[in-house]
N, C-alpha and C positions, 0 to 999 in steps of 0.2 A: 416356568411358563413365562414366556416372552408376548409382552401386547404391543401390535404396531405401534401406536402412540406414544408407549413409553420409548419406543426406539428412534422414531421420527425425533422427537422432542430434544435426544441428547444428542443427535446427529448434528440437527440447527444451529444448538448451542455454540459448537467449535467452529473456531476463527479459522477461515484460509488467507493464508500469509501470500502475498503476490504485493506488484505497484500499486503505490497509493498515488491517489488523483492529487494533483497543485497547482493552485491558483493561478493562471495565467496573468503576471504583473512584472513590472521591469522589478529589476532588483538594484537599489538603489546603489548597497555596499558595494565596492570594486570586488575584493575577498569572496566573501560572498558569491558573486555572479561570477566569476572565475571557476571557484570551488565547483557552483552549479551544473557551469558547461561540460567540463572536464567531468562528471558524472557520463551527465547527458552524453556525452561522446562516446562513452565508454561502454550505457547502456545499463546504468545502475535505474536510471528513473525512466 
């Protein structure tokens, strides 16, 4: 026997994987902000 609540509860639990939000700031590193772009362009972030 299955209770809504117990089922909602473990549903919540689990993480969905997708883009994570970032800070909108320069990036100071050259490396770094190269590395960044070259995502960005690509469509990683």
């Amino acid at each position: 026997m299955v209770f809504p609540n117990q089922e909602f509860e473990s549903s919540s639990s689990q993480r969905k994987s997708g883009r994570g939000k970032i800070e909108i700031k320069r990036i100071e590193n050259t490396t770094n902000r190269q590395v960044t772009f070259c995502k960005r362009r690509n469509g990683l972030l």
